[in-house]
N, C-alpha and C positions, 0 to 999 in steps of 0.2 A: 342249643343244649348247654346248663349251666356246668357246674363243677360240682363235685364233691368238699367237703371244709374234714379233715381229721385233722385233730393235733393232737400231739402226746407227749407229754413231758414231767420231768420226775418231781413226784411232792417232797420237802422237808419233814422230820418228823411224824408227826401227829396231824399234819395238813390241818388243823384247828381253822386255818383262818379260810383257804377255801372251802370247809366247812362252812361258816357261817356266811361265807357266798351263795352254795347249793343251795341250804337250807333256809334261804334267805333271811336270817338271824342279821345278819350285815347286808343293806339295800346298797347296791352299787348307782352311781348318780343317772343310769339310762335305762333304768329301771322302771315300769306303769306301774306302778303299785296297786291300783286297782284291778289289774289283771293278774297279781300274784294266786290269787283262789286258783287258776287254770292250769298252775305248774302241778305236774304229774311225778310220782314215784312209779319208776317203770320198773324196780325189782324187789321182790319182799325180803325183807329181814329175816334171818332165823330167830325164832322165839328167846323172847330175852334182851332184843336188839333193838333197840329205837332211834338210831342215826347213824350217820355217816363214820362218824370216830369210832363208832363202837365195833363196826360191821369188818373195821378194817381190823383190828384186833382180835374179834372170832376168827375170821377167819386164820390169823395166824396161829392163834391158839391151836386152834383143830387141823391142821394141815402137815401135821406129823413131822414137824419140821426138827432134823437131828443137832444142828448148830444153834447157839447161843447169838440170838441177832444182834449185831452190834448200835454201838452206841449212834453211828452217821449212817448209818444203812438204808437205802434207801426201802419204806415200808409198802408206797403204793405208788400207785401213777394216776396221774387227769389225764384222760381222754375225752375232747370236744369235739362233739359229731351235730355235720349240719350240711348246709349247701348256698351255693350264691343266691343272696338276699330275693331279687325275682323269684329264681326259684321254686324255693320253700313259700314265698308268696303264694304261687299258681299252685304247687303239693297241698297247700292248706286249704286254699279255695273249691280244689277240686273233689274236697274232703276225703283225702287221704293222706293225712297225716298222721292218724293214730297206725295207719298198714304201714308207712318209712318207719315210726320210732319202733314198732316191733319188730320190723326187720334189721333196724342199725343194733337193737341188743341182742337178734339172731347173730348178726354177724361176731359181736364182741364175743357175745359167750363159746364161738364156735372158735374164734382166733385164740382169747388168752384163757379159755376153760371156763364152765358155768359157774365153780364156787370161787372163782377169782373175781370176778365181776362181781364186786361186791355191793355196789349203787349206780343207780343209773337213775337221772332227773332231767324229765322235757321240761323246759322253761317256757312258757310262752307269756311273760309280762317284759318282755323286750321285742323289739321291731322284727327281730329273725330269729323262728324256733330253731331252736338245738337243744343236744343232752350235753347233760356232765357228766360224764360214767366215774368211775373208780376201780382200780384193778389194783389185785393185788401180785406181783409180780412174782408167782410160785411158778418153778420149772418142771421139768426132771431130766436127765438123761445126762453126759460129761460137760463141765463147764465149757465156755465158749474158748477162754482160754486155752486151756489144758489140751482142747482140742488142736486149737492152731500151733499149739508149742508138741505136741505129739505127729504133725504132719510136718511140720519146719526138722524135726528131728530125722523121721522119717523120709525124709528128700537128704538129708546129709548122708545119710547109712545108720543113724545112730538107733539102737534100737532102744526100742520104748515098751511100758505096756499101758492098757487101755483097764481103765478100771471099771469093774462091774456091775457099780452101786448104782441102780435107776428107784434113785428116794427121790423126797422133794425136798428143794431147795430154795430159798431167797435169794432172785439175783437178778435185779435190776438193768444190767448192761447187759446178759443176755437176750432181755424181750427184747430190748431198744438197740437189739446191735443192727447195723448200717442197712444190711440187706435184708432184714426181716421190717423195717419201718419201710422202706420203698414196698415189700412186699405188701405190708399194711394197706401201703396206698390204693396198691391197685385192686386187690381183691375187697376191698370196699368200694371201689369202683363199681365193680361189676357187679356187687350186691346192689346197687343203688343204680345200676342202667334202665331198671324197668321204671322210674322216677324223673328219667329223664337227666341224669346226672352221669358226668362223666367223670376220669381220673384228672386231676391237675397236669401242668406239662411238668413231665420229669428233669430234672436239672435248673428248675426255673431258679433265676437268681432273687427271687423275692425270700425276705425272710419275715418271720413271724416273730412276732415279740411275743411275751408270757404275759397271761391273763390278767396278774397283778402288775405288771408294766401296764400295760393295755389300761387298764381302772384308773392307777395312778395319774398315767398324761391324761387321763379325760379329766378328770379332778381338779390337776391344776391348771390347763385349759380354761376349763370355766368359771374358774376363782378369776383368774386373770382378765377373762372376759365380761365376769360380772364387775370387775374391779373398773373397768373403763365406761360401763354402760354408769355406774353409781359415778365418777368425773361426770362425765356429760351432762348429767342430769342435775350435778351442782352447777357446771356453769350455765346451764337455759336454766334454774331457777335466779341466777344473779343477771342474768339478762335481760328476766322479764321484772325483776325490780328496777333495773334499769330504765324499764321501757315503760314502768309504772310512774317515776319521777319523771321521764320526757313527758307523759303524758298530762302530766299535774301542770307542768312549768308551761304548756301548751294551753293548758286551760285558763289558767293564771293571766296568759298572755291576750288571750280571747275575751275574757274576764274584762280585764282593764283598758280593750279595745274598747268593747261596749259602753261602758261604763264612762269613758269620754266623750261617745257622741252622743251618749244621753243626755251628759250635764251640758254641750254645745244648745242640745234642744229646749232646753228648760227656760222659763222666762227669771229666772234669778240671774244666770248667764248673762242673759242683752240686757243687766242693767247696770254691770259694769264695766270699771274703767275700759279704755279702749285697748290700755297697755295686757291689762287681762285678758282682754278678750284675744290680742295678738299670741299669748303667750299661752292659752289654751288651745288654737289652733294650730300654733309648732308643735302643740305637744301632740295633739290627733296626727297631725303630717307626718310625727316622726313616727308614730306607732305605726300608720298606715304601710311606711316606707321603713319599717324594722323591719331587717331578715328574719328575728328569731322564731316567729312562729314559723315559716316556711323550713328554718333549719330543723327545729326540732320532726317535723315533719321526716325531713330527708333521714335525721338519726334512728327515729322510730322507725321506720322502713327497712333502714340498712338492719337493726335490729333483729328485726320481725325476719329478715334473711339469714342473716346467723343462727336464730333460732330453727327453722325450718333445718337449716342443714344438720344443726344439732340431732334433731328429732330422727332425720333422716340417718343418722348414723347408730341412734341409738334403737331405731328399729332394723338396722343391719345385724348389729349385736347379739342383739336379743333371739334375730334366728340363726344367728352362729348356733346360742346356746342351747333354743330349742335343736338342731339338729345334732348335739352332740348326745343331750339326754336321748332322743330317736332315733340314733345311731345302729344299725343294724348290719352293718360288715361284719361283726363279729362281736361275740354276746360278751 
């Protein structure tokens, strides 16, 4: 039985830029592009609304909201819903995957409210389906604080009062306070048990990095790693000019081997001097008994080994990079 994947964490602003993640306006490097047509919008806009940025602004418009939202306030949240890579493999296979993704925004829209949930997007042009929801973080009832400073008071003797107002509110650190994300955990759990998924272990020390971390090290990773495959591939091309000039000087040498015992056989040869004739057969003896063809030999060899290992490293590389683009731990 695999796991559950939830992550939640707070957007900046306008979230613009994992906007044009979602919406794939911005191709992230582990991206099939040819399987983008397959990414699915799993929740409708209110009429008027044509993306992610916008949906997040209706909804605050309309959500009766009494405060003036500030300037660093947090506006929404990413929510990344998914399960270990096998998995969602076998969930897909078994073709049911369209029954998890309607039940993972059953479960959203039950945890943080239906009009909060303001997008939710299955991805499937990366190696492991998941959504990217969007929430908007409206409450109601006493702040979380207020709350804990009204019970702190009330353990000293000091009396307090509890105020009345159950309006809505913007307040970020209350969806994400400590025991409601544990809660998170598990009751997505148990929405996703019929799927074969279970809850992560609780207190694990593993930690997760942010999505834009996540994109980033893949990025420069493979810049890196294209950056060594492009070296290699300049030194086996200077290797094999190398091993073009051994082979020239080899010919060369082959060349003027021949070419001596031709003129030895020629009858213009036996008709002279004798001193010639001595001093053209030191000169075949010493060809005969020159290293250099033999050496060039051993060079182009040795060569042709350097080369191979080259080749051999640069197809190691190269499936680094393929496996970073097919990267499916996490989208």
């Amino acid at each position: 039985m695999g796991y559950v994947v939830l992550h939640i964490e707070k957007a900046a602003g306008t979230d613009a830029a994992m906007s044009g993640h979602v919406e794939r306006r911005i191709t992230p490097a582990n991206v099939i592009t040819t399987l983008t047509y397959l990414n699915q919008e799993l929740i409708e806009f209110p009429k008027g609304v044509t993306n992610r940025t916008e949906a997040i602004q209706h909804r605050l418009d309309n959500a009766g909201l009494e405060r003036k939202i500030g300037k660093n306030q947090v506006r929404a949240l990413r929510v990344m819903l998914s399960g270990s890579p096998e998995d969602m493999k076998r969930i897909r296979q078994a073709g049911q995957l369209d029954a998890w993704a309607k039940d993972s925004c059953g479960w959203l829209q039950k945890t943080f409210g239906k009009e909060n949930v303001v997008s939710a997007v299955l991805h499937l042009d990366e190696k492991t389906p998941h959504i990217h929801a969007t929430v908007v973080p409206i409450t109601r009832g006493e702040r979380r604080k207020a709350k804990l400073e009204r019970e702190r008071n009330a353990a000293s003797g000091k009396k307090t009062y509890r105020t009345k107002k159950d309006r809505p509110r913007l307040c970020a650190d209350d969806v994400m306070a400590r025991d409601k994300l544990k809660a998170y955990q598990t009751t997505y759990a148990e929405a996703m048990a019929k799927y074969g998924l279970q809850r992560g272990v609780e207190g694990s020390e593993a930690k997760h990095i942010s999505t834009q971390q996540y994109y980033r090290e893949v990025f420069v990773r493979k810049n890196e790693i294209a950056e060594q495959v492009e070296h290699l591939k300049e030194q086996r091309q200077t290797l094999s000019v190398d091993i073009a000039a051994l082979q020239a000087q080899r010919e060369a040498a082959r060349s003027e081997l021949t070419q001596t015992r031709r003129e030895i056989k020629t009858d213009k040869l036996k008709g002279v001097a004798v001193d010639a004739t001595t001093k053209a057969v030191e000169r075949i003896g010493a060809l005969f008994h020159d290293p250099k063809p033999a050496r060039y030999e051993k060079q182009i060899a040795d060569l042709r080994d350097v080369i191979e290992g080259k080749d051999k490293d640069i197809k190691s590389l190269q499936r680094v990079i393929a496996t970073i683009q097919a990267r499916g731990d996490r989208p």
